[in-house]
C-alpha positions as CSV (number, residue, x, y, z in Angstrom):
1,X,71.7,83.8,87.3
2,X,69.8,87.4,87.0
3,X,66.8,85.8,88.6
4,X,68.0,83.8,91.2
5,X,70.1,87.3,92.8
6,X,66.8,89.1,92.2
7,X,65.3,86.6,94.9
8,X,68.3,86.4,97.3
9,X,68.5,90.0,96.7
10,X,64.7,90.7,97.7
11,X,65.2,88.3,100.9
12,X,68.3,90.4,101.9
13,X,66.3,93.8,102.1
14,X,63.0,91.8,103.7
15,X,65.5,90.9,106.6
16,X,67.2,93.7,106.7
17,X,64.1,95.7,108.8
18,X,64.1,93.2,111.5
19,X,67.8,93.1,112.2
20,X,67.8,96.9,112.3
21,X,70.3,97.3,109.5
22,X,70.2,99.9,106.9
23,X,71.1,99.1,102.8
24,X,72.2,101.9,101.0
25,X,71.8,102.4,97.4
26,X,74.9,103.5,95.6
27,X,75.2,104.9,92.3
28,X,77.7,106.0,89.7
29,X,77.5,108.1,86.4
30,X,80.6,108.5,83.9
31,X,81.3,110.2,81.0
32,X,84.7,109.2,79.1
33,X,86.9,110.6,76.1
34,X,89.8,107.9,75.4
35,X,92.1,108.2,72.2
36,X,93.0,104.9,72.6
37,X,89.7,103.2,73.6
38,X,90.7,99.6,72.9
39,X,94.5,99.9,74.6
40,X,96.1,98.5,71.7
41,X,98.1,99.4,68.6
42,X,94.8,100.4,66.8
43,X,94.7,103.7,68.6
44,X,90.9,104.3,68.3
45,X,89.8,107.1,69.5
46,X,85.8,106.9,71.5
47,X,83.8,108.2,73.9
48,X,81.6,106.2,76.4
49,X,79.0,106.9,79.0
50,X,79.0,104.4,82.0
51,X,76.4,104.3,84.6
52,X,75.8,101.7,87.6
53,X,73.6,101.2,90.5
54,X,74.1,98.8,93.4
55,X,72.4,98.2,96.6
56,X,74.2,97.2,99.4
57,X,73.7,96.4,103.2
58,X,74.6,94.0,107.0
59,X,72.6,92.0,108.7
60,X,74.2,91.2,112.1
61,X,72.1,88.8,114.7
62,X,74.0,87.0,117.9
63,X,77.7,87.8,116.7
64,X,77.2,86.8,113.2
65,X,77.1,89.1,110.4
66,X,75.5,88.9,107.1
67,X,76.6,91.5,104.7
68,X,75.3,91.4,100.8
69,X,75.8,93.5,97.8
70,X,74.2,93.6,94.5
71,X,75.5,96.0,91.2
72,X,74.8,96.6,87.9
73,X,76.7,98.4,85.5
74,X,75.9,99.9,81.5
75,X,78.3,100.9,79.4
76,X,77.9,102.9,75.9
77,X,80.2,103.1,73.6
78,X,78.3,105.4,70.8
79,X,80.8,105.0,67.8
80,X,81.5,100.8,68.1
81,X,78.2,99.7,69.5
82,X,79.9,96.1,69.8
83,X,82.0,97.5,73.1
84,X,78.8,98.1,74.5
85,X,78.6,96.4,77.9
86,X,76.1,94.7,80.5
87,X,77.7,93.9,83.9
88,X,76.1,92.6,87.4
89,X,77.4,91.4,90.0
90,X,76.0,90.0,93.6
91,X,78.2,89.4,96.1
92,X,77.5,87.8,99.8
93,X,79.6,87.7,103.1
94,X,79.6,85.8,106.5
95,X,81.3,86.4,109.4
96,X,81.3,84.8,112.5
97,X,82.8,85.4,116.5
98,X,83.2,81.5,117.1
99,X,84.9,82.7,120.6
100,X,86.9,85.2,121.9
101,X,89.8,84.3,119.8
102,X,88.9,82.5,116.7
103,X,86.5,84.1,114.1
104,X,85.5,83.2,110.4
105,X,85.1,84.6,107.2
106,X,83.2,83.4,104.4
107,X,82.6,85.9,101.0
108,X,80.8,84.9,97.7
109,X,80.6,86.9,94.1
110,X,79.2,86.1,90.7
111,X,79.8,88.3,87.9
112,X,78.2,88.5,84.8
113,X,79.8,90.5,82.0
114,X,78.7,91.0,78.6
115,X,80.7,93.1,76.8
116,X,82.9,93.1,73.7
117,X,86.3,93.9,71.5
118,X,87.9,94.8,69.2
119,X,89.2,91.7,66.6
120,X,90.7,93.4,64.2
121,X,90.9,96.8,62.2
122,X,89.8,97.4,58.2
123,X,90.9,100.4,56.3
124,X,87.2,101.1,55.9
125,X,86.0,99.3,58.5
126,X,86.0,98.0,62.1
127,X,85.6,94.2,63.2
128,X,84.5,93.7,66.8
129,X,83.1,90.9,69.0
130,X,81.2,90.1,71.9
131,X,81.1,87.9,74.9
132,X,79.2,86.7,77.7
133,X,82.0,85.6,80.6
134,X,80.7,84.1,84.1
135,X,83.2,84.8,87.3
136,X,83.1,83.0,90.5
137,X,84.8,84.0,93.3
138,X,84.8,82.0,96.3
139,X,87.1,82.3,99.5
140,X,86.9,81.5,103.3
141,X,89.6,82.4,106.7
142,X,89.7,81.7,109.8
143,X,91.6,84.0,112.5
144,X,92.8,82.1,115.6
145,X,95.0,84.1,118.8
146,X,97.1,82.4,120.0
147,X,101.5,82.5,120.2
148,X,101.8,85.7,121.0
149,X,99.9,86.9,117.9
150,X,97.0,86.6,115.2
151,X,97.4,83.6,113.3
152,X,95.1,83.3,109.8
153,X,94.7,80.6,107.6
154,X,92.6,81.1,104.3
155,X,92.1,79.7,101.2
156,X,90.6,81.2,98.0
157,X,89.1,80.1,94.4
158,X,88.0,82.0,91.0
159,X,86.8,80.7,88.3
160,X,86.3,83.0,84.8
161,X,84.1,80.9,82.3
162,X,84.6,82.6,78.7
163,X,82.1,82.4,76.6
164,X,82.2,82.1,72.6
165,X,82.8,85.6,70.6
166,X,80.2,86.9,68.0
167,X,81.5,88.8,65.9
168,X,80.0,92.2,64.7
169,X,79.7,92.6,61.3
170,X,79.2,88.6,61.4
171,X,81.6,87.8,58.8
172,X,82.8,84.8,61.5
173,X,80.8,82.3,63.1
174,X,81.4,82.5,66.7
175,X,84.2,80.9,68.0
176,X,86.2,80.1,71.4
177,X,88.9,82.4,71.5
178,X,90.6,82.0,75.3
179,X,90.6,79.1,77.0
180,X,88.6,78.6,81.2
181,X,90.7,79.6,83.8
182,X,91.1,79.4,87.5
183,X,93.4,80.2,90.4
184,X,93.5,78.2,93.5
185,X,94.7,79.7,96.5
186,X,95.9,78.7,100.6
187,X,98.0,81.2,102.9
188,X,98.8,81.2,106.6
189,X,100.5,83.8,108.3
190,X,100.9,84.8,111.5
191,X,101.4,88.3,112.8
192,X,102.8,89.6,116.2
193,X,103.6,92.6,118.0
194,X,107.6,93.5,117.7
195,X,110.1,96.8,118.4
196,X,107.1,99.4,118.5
197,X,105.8,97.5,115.2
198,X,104.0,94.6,114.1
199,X,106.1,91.5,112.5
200,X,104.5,89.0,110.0
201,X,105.1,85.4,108.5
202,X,103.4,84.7,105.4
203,X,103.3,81.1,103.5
204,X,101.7,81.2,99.9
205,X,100.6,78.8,97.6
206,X,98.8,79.7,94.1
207,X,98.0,77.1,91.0
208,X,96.0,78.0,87.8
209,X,93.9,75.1,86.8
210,X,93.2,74.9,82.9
211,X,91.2,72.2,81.2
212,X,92.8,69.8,79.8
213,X,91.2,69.8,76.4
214,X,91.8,73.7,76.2
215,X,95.7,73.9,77.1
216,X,97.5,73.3,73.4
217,X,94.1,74.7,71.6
218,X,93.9,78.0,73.3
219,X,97.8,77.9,74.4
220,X,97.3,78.0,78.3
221,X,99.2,76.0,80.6
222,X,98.6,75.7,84.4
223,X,101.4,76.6,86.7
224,X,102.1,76.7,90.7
225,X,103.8,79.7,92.7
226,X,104.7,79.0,96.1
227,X,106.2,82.0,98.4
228,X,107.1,82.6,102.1
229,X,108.4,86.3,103.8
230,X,108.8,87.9,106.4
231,X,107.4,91.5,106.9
232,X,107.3,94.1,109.4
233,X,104.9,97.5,109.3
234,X,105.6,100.5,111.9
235,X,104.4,104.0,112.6
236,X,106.7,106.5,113.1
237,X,105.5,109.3,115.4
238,X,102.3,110.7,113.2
239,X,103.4,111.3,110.2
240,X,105.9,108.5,108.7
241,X,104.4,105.0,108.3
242,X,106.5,101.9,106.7
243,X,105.8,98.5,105.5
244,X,108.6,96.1,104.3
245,X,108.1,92.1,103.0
246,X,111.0,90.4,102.0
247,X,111.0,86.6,100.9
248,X,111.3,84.0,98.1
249,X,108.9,82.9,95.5
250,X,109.3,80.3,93.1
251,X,107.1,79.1,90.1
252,X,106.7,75.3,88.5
253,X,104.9,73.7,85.4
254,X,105.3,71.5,83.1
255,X,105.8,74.0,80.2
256,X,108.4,76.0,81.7
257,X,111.3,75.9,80.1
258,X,114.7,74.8,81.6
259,X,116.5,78.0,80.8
260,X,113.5,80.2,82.9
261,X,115.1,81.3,86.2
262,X,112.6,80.2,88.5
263,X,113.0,81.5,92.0
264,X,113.2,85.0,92.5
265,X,113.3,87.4,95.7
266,X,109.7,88.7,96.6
267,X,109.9,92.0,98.0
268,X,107.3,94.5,99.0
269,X,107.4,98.1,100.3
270,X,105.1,100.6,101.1
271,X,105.5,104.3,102.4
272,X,103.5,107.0,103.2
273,X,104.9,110.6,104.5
274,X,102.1,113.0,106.2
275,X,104.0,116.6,106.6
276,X,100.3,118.0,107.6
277,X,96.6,117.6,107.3
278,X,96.7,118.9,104.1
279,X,99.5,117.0,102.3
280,X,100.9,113.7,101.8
281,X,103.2,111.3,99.9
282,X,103.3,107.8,98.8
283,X,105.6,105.0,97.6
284,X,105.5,101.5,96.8
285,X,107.3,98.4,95.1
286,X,106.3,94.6,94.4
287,X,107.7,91.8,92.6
288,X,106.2,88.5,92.4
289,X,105.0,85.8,90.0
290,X,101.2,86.6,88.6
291,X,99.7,83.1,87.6
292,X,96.4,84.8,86.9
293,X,94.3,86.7,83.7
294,X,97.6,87.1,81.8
295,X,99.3,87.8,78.4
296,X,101.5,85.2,78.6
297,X,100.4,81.3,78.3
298,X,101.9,80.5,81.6
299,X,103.2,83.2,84.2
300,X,104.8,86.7,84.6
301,X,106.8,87.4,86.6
302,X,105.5,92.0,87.7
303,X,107.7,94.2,89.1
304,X,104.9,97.3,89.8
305,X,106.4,101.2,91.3
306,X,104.1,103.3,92.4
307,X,104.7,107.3,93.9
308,X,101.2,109.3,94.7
309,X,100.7,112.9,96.2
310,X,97.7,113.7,98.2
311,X,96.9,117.4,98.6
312,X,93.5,118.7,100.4
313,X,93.2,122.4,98.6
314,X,89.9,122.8,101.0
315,X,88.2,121.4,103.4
316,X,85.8,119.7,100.4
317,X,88.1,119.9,97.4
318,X,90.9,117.2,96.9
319,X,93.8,117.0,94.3
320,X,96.0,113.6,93.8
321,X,98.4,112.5,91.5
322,X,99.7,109.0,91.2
323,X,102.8,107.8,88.8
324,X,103.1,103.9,88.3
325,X,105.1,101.7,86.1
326,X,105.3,98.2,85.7
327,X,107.2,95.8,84.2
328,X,106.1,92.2,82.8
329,X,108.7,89.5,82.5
330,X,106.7,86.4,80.3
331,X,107.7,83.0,81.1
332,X,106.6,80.9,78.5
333,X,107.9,83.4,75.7
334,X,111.2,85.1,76.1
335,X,109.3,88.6,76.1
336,X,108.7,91.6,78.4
337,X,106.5,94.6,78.0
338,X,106.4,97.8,80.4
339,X,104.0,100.5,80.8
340,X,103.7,104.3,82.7
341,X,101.0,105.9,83.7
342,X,100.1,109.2,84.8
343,X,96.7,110.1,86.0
344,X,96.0,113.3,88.5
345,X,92.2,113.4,89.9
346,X,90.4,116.6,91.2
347,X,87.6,116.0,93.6
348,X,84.7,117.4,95.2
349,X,82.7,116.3,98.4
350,X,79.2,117.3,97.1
351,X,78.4,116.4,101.0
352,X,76.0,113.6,102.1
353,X,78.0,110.9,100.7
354,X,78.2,112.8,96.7
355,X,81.4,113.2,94.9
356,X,82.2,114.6,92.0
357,X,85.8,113.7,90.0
358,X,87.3,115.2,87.0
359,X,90.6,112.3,86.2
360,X,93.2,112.9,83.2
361,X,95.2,109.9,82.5
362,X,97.7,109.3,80.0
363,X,99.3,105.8,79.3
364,X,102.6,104.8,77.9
365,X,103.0,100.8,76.5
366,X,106.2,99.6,75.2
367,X,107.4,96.2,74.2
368,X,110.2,94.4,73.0
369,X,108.5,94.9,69.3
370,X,109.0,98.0,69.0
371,X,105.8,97.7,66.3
372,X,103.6,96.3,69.5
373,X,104.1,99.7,71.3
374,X,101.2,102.3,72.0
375,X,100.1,104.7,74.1
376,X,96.6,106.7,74.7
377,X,95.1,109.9,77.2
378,X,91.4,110.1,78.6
379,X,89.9,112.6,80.7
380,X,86.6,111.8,82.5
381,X,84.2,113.6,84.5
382,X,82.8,111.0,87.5
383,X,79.3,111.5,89.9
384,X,78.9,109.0,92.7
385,X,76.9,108.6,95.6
386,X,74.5,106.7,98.0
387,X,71.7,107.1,100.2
């Protein structure tokens, strides 16, 4: 896979002269204290460097354009060399003006991650393991005008491919440990001008697709969410701006037990509150079924929060704070788990596209077992860029 982006990465920038587009190199360099590395109830404390270059760039010929990305990212962990990781990623996009009122979309990423774990914890010693995972994501729209309004229909796919674990010290052999998984994906909605705002209709329908042969192994069961709302956004003179979504969702599956409510309201709200050029507050709710990369065999059903202040100090120097909580509801287990966190960011535009970020976060976990509970702070010091 490395080789084949090298080459459609290298035909990218050879065509990039002639169209009279521009990449641009970007680049990222961390430096990380965590005391609780792994997020768990081990409560390891590490510190990691992380480093990552990407190119980037458009091509755009006769209405169509041809955008194209490629990244790379290392990750060392000095005191549990088995969390080291090697990720790249190349990603490709196509958009084309069919007419004046239909367009299409087309975007493309691989991902290739090799990185590890923690499996379990010794009194004298630390067992880890890694893993080579392949992602594919794969998704297409087309925008038509026409009703009074903007009328999308898309559909999307990913794929994650888990590889076998090896296990460092190799006291295992290596071993399957999670089951494939995908999520399949079709919406429509149609979006129109209303009351000074803009009104939306949306119709969802998501299904994870497991392989047969993997679903009572690994314990993963495929499961179908299917949703419609209604939303309207508006902007309130220059400062207030408002997004509500109300609707229904509703999950099936075989597994799902007859005592599992399963329709719920969907809801979504977002607000954000400019008193000036210097300051400015945020606020947001969701709740809806997540079919995807869980905890749970099947479903959960998230209910997320989220409150953020945005503060300019100077003209270059930025301060923001964000508070979220969530809330997990399992389906297949009668469980839950919740977590806060807090992180506040400083940040300074270096100029010509360089900024430099100190972030503290701190994380609370709790669960139903009380004994599954943890928590864990980091502070990190961030330089990125591009040219």
């Amino acid at each position: 896979m490395e080789v084949r982006s090298l080459v459609a990465l290298l035909i990218c920038v050879a065509c990039a002269p002639s169209a009279r587009a521009e990449p641009r190199i970007t680049y990222d360099t961390e430096t990380k204290y965590d005391t609780n590395y792994f997020g768990d109830t081990n409560t390891l404390p590490a510190f990691s460097l992380r480093t990552s270059l990407g190119l980037e760039g458009e091509v755009e010929r006769e209405g169509t354009k041809f955008g194209y990305s490629f990244n790379h990212q290392e990750v060392r962990v000095p005191r549990y060399g088995f969390a080291n990781e090697h990720n790249s990623s190349v990603s490709f996009s196509l958009s084309k003006k069919v007419s004046d009122r239909l367009e299409w979309n087309a975007q493309m990423r691989g991902t290739r991650s090799d990185a590890g774990d923690i499996f379990l914890k010794l009194p004298d010693e630390v067992i880890g393991y890694r893993r080579l995972d392949h992602k594919i994501d794969l998704s297409t729209s087309a925008t038509l005008a026409a009703f009074g309004g903007k009328n999308t229909l898309s559909a999307s796919y990913v794929s994650l491919m888990k590889g076998k674990a090896h296990f460092r010290p190799g006291y295992f052999l290596p071993a399957r440990l999670e089951a494939n998984e995908a999520l399949l994906g079709l919406k429509a909605n149609h979006i129109r001008a209303l009351a000074g705002g803009e009104v939306g209709l949306t119709l969802a329908y998501n299904t994870s697709l497991i392989p047969d042969g993997q679903q009572l192994k690994y314990e993963r069961f495929p499961a179908t969410n299917l949703r419609g709302s209604l939303a309207y956004a508006r902007k309130f003179g220059d400062s207030l701006t408002i997004l509500m979504e109300a609707g229904v969702t509703t999950i099936m599956g075989d597994e799902i037990s007859n005592r599992v409510k399963r329709t719920h309201p969907y809801l979504r709200t977002e607000a954000e509150w400019e008193l000036n050029d210097r300051l400015a507050f945020g606020a947001g709710f969701s709740q809806d079924y997540a079919l995807y990369d869980l905890d749970d065999p099947i479903a959960e059903f998230q209910r997320r929060w989220k409150l953020v202040m945005k503060t300019k100090l100077t003209d270059k120097l930025d301060f923001d704070v964000t508070l979220e909580r969530s809330r997990k509801n399992w389906i297949y287990y009668d469980y839950h788990s919740s977590e806060k966190r807090l992180s506040a960011s400083l940040t300074l535009d270096a100029g010509k596209d360089r900024k430099l970020e100190l972030e503290f976060s701190r994380l609370l976990h709790t669960e139903y077992d009380e004994t599954a509970a943890y928590r864990g702070s980091s502070i990190s010091t961030r330089f990125s860029g591009a040219f």
